[in-house]
C-alpha positions in Angstrom: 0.0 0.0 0.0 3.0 2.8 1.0 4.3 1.9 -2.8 0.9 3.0 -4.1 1.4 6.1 -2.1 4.5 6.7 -2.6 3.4 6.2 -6.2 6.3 3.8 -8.4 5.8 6.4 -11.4 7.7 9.0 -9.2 10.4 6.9 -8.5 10.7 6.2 -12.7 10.9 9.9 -13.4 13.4 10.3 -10.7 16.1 8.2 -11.9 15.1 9.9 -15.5 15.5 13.3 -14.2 18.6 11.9 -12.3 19.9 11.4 -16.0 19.4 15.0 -17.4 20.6 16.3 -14.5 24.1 14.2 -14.8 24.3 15.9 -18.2 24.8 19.5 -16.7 28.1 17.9 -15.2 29.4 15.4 -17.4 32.8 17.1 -18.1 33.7 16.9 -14.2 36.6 14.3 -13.8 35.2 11.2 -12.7 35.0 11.1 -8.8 35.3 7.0 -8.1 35.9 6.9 -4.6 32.9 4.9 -3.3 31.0 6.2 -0.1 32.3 5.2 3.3 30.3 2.1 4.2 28.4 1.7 0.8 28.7 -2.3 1.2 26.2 -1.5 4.1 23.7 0.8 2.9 21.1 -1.9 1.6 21.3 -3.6 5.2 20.9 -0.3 7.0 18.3 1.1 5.5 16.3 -2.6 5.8 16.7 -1.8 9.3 15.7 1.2 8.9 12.5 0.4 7.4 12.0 -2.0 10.2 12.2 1.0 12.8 10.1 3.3 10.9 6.9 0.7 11.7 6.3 2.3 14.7 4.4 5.0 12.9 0.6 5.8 13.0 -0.4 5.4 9.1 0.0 9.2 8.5 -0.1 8.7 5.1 -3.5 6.8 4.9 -7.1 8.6 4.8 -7.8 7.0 8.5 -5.3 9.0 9.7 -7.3 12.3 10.8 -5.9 12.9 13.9 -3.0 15.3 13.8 -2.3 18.2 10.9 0.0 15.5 9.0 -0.6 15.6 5.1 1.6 13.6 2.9 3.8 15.8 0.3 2.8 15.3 -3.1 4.5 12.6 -5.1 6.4 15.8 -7.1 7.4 17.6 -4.0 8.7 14.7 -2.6 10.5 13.5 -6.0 12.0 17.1 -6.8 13.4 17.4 -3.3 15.4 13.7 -3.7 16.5 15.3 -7.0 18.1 18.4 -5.2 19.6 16.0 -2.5 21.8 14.9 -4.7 23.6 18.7 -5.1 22.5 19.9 -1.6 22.3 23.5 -2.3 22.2 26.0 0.7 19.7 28.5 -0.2 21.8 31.1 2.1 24.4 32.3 -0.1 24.2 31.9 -3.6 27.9 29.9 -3.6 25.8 27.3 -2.2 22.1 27.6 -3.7 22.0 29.3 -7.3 19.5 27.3 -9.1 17.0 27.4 -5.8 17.6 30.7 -4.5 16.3 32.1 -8.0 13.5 29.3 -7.6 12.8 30.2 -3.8 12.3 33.6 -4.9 10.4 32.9 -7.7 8.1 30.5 -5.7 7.2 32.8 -2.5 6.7 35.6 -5.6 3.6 33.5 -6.6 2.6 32.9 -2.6 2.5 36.8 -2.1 0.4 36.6 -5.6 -2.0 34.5 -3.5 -2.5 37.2 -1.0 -2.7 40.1 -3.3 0.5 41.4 -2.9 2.5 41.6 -6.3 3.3 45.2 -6.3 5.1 46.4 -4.9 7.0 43.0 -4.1 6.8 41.9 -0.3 9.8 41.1 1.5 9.4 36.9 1.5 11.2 33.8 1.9 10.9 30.0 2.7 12.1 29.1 6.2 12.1 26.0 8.6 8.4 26.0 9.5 5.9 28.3 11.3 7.3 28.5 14.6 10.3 30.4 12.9 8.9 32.4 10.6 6.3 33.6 13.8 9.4 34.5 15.3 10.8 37.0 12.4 7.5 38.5 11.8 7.2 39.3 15.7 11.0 40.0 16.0 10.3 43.0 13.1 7.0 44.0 14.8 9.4 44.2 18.1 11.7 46.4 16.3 9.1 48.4 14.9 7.7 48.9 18.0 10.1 48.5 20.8 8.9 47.2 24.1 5.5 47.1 23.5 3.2 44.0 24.2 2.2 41.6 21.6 -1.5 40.2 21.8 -3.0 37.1 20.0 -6.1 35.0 21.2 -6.2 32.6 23.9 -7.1 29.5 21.3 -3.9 31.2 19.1 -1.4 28.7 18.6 1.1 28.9 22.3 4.2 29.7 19.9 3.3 33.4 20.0 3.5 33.5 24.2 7.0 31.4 23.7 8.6 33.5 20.8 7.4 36.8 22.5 9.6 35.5 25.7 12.4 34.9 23.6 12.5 38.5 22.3 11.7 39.8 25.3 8.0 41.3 24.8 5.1 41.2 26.7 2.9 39.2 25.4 -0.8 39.0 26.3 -3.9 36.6 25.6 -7.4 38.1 24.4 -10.3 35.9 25.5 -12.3 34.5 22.5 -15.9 34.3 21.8 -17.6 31.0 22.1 -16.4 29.8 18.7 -13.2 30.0 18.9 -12.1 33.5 17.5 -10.3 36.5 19.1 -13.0 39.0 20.4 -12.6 41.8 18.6 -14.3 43.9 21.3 -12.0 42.4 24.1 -9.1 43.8 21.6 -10.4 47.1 21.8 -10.7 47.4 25.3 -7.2 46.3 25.4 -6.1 48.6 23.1 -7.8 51.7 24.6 -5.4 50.9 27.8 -2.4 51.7 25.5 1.5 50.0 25.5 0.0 47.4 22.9 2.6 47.5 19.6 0.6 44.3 17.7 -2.0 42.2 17.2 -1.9 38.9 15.8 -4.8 37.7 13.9 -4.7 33.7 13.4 -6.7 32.2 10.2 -7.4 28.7 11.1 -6.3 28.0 14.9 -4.4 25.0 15.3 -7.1 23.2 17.8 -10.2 24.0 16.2 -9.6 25.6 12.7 -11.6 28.8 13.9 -10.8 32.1 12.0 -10.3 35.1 13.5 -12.7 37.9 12.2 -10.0 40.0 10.4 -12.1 43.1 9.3 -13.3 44.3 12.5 -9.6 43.4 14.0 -8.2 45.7 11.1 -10.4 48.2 12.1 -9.4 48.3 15.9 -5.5 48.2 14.4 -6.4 51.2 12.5 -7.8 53.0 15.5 -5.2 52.6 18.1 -1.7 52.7 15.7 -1.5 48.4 15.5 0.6 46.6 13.7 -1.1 43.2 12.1 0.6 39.9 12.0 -1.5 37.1 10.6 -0.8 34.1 11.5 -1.9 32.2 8.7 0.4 29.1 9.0 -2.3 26.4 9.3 -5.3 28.0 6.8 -3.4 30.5 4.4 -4.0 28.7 1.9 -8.1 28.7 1.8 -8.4 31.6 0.4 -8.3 30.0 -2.8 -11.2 27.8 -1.6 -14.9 28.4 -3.1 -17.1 26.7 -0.4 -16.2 28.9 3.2 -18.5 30.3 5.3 -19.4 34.2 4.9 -17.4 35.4 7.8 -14.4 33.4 6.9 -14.7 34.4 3.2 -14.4 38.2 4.1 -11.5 37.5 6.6 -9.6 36.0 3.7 -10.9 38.6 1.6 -8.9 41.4 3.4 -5.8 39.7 4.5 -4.0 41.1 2.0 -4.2 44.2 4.7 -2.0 42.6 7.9 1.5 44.0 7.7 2.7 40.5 7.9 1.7 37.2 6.9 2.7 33.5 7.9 1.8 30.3 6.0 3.4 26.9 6.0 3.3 25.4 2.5 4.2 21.9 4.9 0.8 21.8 5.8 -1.7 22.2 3.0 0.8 23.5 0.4 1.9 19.7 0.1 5.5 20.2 0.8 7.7 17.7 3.8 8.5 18.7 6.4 9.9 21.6 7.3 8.9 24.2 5.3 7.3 27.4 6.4 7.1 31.3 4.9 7.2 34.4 6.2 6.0 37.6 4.0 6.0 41.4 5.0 3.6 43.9 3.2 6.5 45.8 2.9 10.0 45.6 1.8 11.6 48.4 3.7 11.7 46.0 6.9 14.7 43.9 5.1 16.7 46.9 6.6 16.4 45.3 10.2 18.2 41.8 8.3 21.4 44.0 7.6 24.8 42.6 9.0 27.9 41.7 7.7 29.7 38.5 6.6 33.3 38.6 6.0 32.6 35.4 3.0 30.1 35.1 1.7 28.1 37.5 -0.4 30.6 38.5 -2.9 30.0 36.1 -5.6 27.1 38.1 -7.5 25.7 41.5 -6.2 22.1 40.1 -6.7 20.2 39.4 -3.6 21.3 36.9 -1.3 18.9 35.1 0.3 20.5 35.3 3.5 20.6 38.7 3.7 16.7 38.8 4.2 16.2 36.0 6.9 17.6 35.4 10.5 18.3 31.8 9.7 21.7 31.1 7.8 22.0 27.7 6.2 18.2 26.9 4.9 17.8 23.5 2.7 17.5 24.2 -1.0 15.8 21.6 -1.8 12.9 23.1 0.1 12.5 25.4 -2.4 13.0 22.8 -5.7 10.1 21.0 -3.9 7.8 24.0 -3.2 8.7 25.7 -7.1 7.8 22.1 -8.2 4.7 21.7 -6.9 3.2 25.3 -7.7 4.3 24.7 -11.4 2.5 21.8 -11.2 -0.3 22.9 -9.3 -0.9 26.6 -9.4 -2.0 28.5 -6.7 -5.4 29.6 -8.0 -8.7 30.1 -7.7 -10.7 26.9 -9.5 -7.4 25.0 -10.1 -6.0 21.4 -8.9 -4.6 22.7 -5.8 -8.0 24.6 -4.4 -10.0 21.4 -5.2 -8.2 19.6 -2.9 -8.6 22.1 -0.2 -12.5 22.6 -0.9 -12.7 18.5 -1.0 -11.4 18.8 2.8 -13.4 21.5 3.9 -16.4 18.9 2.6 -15.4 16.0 4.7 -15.4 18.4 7.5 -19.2 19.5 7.2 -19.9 16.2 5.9 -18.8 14.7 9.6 -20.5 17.5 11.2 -23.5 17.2 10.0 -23.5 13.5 10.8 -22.6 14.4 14.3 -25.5 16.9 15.0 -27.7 14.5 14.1 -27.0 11.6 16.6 -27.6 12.1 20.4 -24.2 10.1 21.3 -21.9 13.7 20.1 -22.6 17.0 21.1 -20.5 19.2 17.9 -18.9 22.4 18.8 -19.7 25.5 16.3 -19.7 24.5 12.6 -16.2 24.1 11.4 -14.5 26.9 9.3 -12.2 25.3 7.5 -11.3 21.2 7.9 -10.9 20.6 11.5 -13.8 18.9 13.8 -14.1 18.8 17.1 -16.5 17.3 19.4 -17.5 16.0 22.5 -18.7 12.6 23.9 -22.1 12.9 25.5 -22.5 11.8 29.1 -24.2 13.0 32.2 -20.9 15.3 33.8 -18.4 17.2 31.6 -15.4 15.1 33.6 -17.5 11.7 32.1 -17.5 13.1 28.6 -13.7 13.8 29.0 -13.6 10.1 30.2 -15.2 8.5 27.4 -14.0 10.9 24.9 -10.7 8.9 25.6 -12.0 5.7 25.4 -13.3 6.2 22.2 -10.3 7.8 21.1 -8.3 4.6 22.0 -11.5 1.7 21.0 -10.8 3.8 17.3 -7.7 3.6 16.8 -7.9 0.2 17.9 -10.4 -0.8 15.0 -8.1 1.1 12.2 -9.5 4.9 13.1 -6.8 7.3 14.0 -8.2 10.1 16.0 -6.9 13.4 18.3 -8.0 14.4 21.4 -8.3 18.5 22.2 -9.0 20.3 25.9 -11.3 22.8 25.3 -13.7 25.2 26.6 -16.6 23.4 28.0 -18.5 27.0 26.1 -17.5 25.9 22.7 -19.9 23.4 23.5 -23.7 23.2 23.6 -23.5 20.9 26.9 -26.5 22.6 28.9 -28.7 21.5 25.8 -27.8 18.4 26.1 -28.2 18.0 29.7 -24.5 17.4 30.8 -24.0 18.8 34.1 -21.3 21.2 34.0 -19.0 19.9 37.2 -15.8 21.4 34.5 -15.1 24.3 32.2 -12.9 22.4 30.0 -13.8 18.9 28.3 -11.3 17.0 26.5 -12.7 16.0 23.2 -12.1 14.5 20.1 -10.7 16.4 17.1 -10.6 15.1 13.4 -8.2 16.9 10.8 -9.3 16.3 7.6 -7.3 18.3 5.1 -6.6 15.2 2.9 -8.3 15.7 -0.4 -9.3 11.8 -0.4 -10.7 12.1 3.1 -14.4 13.0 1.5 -14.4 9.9 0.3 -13.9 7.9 3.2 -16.2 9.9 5.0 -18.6 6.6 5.2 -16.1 4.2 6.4 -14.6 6.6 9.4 -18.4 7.1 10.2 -19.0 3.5 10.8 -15.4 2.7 12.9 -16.2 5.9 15.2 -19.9 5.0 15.4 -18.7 1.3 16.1 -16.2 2.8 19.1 -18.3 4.9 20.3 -21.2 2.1 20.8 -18.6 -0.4 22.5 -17.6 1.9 25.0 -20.7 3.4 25.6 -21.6 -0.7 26.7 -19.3 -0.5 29.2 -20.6 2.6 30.7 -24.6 3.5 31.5 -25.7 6.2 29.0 -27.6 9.6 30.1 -31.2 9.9 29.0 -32.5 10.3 25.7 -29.2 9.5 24.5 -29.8 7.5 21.0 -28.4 7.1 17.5 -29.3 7.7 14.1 -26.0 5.9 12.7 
């Protein structure tokens, strides 16, 4: 089955591409000198195969637990093809070819958001946790000493990386779905020492979007600067089926001073691959330093001028410019198909759980994240089971995630659960594979199946029935 995924025609046009790439280097003297240990390679890497069974099936459609979506078959194949140079998309001595295809390929990410001219100051780096950190550590210079402020369901890298740069750092309380209150951010505001806000589009535990517009609008009002934080759902806005109030957040993002996305997650790439992009260009000036070596080949710009990491992986790039020439990052194509297919398996298993008395759904899903509870008669009791059914799953072929949550986010007075908690754990399904609508019906009938045997083994609250 991992062949089939891994998909044997890749592996044909590798060793073709291998070819036309040994042409570009044919008049090198012959290097003979084997590898150190090449007798062993075939036996290590058996053994490494071995080790690498103890692995959830992330690849597989019943895997929906964690944010873990394989990279397509070309990102995967064009990043093996750059392995065999290694370029270091730092300096270009070390990355020529992918620094001009790094630049070219974040070019056509800021496209996404609007933002073609004038060009943004962009580039790839080692995944959202980092490029958080540059867009904060420019906001920090920008505005020196004053607090940072993202949601409480924001994703806790934003609390960490302020520490590290040595910012406050404050959480705003969220309204019952999920999403920063934009009120609560005015009142916070209107006490001043606030530098910047940081909107998230698609939180990490729910997939909630922050409502953007009225968060500009507060910016606007009280001298804020706007980071997005668009690591996990940046790239929806090339999706046809969101909701209203997500569509317009999208809509305006093009506005936030600085944007984050992590083409790692939905933009198929392994991992780690992440992008940072600032509105505007003028903030490279805070990346200015001096190195005695090596920026002297070519006066064109060196990636590593522009980024607070040094040696980056080329082949990150070679794998992301691969994939966008392949896919295009527009409205109607491949690419958005795949994200609007995800964001259908996500109301397709809400729907089914609103209609059976065993679940009690949170709000309606955004983007392609579900989360639910377990219904029992005490919060701590749907906590309880919400792990056993999380276990009896993944036990019959179902991989799941569990989430601790607001007990608000949750309709649990409704459905008579006594509230002896404010937070429940419950169960969260990712579904941002494109195949996952598809197999909506058979991770229906496992989680239905789970949730039956463990609700046996424990009495059920009234009126508790279901329509499976």
């Amino acid at each position: 089955m991992i062949t089939a995924m891994l998909e044997r025609d890749s592996l044909d046009a590798l060793r073709a591409a291998l070819d036309r790439l040994e042409e570009g280097f044919r008049d090198l003297p012959a290097s003979a000198d084997p590898a150190p240990g090449a007798s062993g390679i075939a036996r290590v890497l058996d053994e490494v195969a071995g080790r690498l069974h103890d692995n959830y099936p992330y690849f597989h459609p019943l895997y929906a637990g964690q944010m873990l979506k394989p990279p397509h078959p070309v990102a995967r194949t064009a990043y093996a093809l750059a392995q065999w140079i290694n370029p270091n998309n730092h300096a270009l001595d070390g990355g020529r070819a992918s620094s001009a295809m790094e630049k070219e390929a974040v070019a056509q990410i800021a496209g996404m958001f609007g933002w073609s001219e004038p060009a943004p100051l962009a580039h790839l780096c080692g995944g959202g946790t980092m490029a958080n950190l540059e867009a904060l550590w420019v906001a920090g210079r920008l505005h020196p000493g004053k607090a940072i402020a993202a949601s409480s369901q924001a994703h806790y890298t934003h609390g960490r990386v302020a520490a590290v740069l040595g910012l406050p750092f404050e959480a705003v309380p969220c309204d019952r779905r999920g999403r920063l209150d934009p009120d609560a951010l005015a009142a916070r505001a209107a006490r001043g020492g606030l530098g910047t806000v940081v909107a998230t589009l698609g939180t990490t535990a729910t997939g909630s979007v922050d409502p953007l517009p009225p968060i500009l609008e507060v910016a606007r009002r009280h001298g804020l600067r706007v980071h997005a934080d668009a690591a996990y759902g940046g790239y929806f806005g090339l999706a046809s089926n969101l909701a209203p109030e997500a569509r317009q957040a999208f809509d305006r993002l093009r506005e936030a001073d600085s944007i984050v996305i992590d083409p790692h997650k939905h933009g198929l790439q392994p991992y780690g691959c992440g992008c940072v992009l600032f509105r505007d260009a003028s903030v490279g000036r805070f990346y200015k330093h001096d190195s005695p070596y090596t920026y002297f080949t070519s006066g064109d710009l060196h990636l590593g001028e522009i980024t607070l990491e040094c040696s980056r992986a080329g082949a990150s790039a070679v794998a992301v410019w691969a994939t966008q020439r392949l896919l295009p990052l527009v409205r109607g194509g491949e690419f958005a198909a795949g994200l609007e297919s995800g964001r259908a398996a996500a109301l397709a298993l809400d729907g089914r759980l609103r209609a059976d008395g065993r679940f009690v759904p949170a709000f309606e899903p955004e983007l392609d994240i579900v989360v639910w509870a377990v219904r029992a008669p005490r919060v701590s009791e749907c906590s309880e089971r919400a792990r056993a059914v999380f276990a009896e799953a993944a036990r019959r072929g179902l991989h799941l995630a569990l989430a601790e949550l607001p007990a608000d986010f949750f309709a649990l007075d409704a459905a008579g659960v006594e509230r002896d908690a404010e937070r429940v754990t419950c169960l969260r399904s990712v579904l941002m594979k494109p195949e996952h609508r598809a197999w909506i019906d058979r991770i229906w009938t496992i989680l239905s199946d789970a949730t039956d045997a463990v609700c046996a083994r424990t009495p059920a609250p009234p009126g508790l029935t279901s329509t499976s």
